[in-house]
N, C-alpha and C positions, 0 to 999 in steps of 0.2 A: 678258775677263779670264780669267786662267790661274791656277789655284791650287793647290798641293800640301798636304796637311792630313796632320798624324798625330795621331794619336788614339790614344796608352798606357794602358790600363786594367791595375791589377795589382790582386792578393786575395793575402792573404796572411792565415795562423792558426795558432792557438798548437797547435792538432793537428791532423795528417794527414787530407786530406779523400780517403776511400779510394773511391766514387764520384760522378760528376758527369756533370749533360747540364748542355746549353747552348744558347741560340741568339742571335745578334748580328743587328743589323739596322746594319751598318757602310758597307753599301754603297752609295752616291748614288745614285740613280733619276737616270735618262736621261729629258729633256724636249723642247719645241721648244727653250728657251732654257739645257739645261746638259747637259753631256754628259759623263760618266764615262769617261776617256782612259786610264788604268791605276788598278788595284785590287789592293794584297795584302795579307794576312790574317796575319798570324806568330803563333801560337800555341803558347807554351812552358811545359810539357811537351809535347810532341808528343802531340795527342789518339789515343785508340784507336780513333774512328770521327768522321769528318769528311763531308759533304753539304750541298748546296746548294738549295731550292726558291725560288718564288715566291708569296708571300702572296698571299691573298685583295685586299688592297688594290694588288697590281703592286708590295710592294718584294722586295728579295732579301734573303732570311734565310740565315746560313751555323748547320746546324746541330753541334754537337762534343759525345763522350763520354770520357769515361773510366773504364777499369774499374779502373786502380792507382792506386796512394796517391801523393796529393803534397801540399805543406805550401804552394805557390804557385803561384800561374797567374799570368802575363803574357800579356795579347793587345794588341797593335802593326796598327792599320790605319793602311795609307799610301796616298792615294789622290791621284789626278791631274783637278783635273774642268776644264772647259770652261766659262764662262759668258755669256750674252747677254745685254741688256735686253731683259727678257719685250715682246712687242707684243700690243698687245689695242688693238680700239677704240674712235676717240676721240670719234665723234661719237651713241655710242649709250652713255646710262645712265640706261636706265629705272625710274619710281618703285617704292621697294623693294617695294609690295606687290604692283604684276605681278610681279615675280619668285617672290615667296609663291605667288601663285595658279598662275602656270606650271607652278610643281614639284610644287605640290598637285594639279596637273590631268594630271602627265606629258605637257605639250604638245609634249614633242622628247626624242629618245633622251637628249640629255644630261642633261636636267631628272630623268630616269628613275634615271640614274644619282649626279646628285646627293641626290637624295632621300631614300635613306638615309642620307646623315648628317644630315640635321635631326631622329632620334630620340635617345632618351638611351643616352648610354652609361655604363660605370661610374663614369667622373670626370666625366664632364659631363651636368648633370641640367638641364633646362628648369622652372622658378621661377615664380611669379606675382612675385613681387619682382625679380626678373632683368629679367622682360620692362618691371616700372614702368618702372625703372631705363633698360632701353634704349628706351623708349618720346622720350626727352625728346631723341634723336636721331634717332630713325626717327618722325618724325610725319608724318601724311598727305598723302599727296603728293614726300615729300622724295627725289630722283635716290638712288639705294643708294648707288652710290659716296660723296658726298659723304655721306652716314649715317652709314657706317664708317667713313670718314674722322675724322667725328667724336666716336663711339663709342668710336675709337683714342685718341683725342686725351685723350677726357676720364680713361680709364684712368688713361693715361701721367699726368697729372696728380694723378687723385686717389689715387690707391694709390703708394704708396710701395715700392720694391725694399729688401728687404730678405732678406740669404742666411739670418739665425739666425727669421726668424719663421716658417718654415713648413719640412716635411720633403715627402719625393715622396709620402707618404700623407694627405696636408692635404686632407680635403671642401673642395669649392667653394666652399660652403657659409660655411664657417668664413674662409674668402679673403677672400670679398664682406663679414664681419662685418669684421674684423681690418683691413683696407682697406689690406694690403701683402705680401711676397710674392717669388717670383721668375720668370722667363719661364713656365716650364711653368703656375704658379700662374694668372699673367695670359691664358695663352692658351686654360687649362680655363673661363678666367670668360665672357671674351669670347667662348665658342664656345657657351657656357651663354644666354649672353645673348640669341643670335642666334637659338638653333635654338626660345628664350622664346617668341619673335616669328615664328615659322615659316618662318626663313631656314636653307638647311644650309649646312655650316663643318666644317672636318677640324682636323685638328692636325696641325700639320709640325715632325719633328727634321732639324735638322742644326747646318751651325757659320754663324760670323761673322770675316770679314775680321779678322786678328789686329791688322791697324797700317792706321790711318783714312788717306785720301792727305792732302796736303799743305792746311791749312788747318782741315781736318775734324775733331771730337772724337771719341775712339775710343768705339767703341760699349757698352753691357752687354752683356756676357754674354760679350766675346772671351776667348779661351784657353780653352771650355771648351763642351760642348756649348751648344745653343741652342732656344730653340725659337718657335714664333710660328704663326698659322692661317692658312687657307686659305678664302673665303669664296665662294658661286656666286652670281655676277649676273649670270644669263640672258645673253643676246647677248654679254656683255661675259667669260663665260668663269668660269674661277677667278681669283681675285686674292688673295695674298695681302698680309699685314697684319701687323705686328711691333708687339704695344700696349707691348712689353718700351721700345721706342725710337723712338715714334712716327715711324712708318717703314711704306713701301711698298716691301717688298725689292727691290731691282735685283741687282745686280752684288756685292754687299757679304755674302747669304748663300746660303751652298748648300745643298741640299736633299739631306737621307739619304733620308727614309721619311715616307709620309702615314698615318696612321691615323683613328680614331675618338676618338681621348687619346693621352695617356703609355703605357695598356695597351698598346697594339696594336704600341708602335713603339720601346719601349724600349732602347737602345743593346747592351744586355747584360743578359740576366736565364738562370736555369737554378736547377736545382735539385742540391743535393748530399747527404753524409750524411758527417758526423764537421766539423773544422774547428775546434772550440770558440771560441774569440772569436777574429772574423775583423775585419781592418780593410783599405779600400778607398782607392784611390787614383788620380785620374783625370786627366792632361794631353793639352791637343789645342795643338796649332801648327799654324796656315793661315800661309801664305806666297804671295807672289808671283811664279808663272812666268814666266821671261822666252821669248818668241815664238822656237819652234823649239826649246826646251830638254828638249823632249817625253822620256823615257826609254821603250823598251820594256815590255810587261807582262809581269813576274816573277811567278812561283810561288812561295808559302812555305806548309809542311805542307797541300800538298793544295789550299789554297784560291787563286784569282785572281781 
């Protein structure tokens, strides 16, 4: 599958914000299974200082300043990605607590490298109540896969999606009471839950298939960012997991950025001075590529 996404974020406020930094995390990470084919950045007012690195986690941050006054920012990412049915496999999924004990033990570079995420981070905190909670799907002996599977499952069921009951600053905490919620919410819980039980799990942004194919219901969370985790089981790799839509992503979402939570990976964050009451406004469109329709990669303000 071939997909073109744009993603308009604008800011706008009742007074002139006379300085700003910024950093976006807009750009898809390249995988075995998805590949970022053109990428461009439009940023208007054209920044006064523009730059590119690579996070700690391997995504790409585009960093942007401004030292003069403006009343509104528009930033326009348009990007072209490539995607496969991830392969992992199929005849190895071993019981979730080798997997616990492997990463505990560093028995393989990658175990090493998962291992850090099974600590806390600022939105995902490990629970004796979490760990109850996911205990009634990870009981002894049970294949990981089929754990999460059902761990996913039971989310998606017992929490309810809901956009007015919770803000991007909602504890985990308060999620797991309230028992509804939106992607981000569901994916800080389940990562909470996991890492209870001494499994590590990331947090993955990006978007979702805007129009389901023919038969299929369209999913939550399309037209608008997304988000859903990443979970490590040993031999079997990363896998992620959508508890938003009880769902093993394939081909339907594409992957911006991996972090530790929301902190690490946030679409658009920065800091400014002046603005007085600002209000925000966010549209993405995924579309479908047609085969050979490819466009060359353009430049807009500095960034590709």
């Amino acid at each position: 599958m071939k997909y073109r996404i744009v993603h308009i974020t604008r800011y706008s406020g009742t007074e002139p914000i006379s300085v700003g930094h910024n950093e976006a995390w807009l750009t898809p990470r390249d995988s075995t299974s998805q590949k970022c084919l053109n990428h461009t950045l439009d940023i208007r007012p054209e920044p006064s200082i523009t730059s590119r690195r690579t996070d700690y986690f391997g995504n790409t941050v585009t960093q942007f300043s401004f030292n003069q006054g403006y009343r509104a920012l528009t930033v326009t990412a348009v990007n072209e990605v490539d995607l496969q049915i991830p392969t992992r496999p199929t005849t190895v999924d071993p019981a979730w607590e080798t997997v616990v004990e492997s990463v505990r033990r560093h028995q393989t570079p990658e175990d090493l490298t998962a291992y850090e995420f099974g600590f806390d981070s600022p939105r995902c905190k490990a629970r004796d109540e979490f760990a109850e909670y996911g205990r009634v799907s990870f009981y002894p002996g049970r294949p990981i896969l089929e754990a999460l599977s059902d761990l996913m499952r039971r989310i998606h069921t017992e929490f309810r999606y809901d956009t007015l009951a919770t803000s991007v600053t909602t504890p985990v905490d308060q999620v797991f009471k309230l028992r509804k919620g939106v992607c981000q919410d569901f994916s800080h819980l389940m990562i909470s839950i996991l890492r209870s039980l001494g499994l590590a799990a990331c947090y993955v942004s990006g978007y979702l298939r805007t129009l389901p194919p023919p038969g299929r219901p369209r999913l939550v969370g399309a037209d608008a960012s997304h988000a859903w985790l990443s979970a490590w089981c040993g031999p079997m790799g990363w896998v992620d997991l959508d508890p938003t839509n009880n769902k093993i992503p394939d081909v339907d979402h594409i992957t911006v950025a991996r972090g530790r939570d929301y902190g690490d990976v946030a679409p658009l964050k920065g800091v400014y001075i002046g603005g007085g009451k600002h209000e925000l406004t966010v549209s993405v469109d995924v579309s479908e590529v047609e085969a050979g329709a490819g466009a060359p990669v353009q430049t807009a303000t500095g960034v590709s």
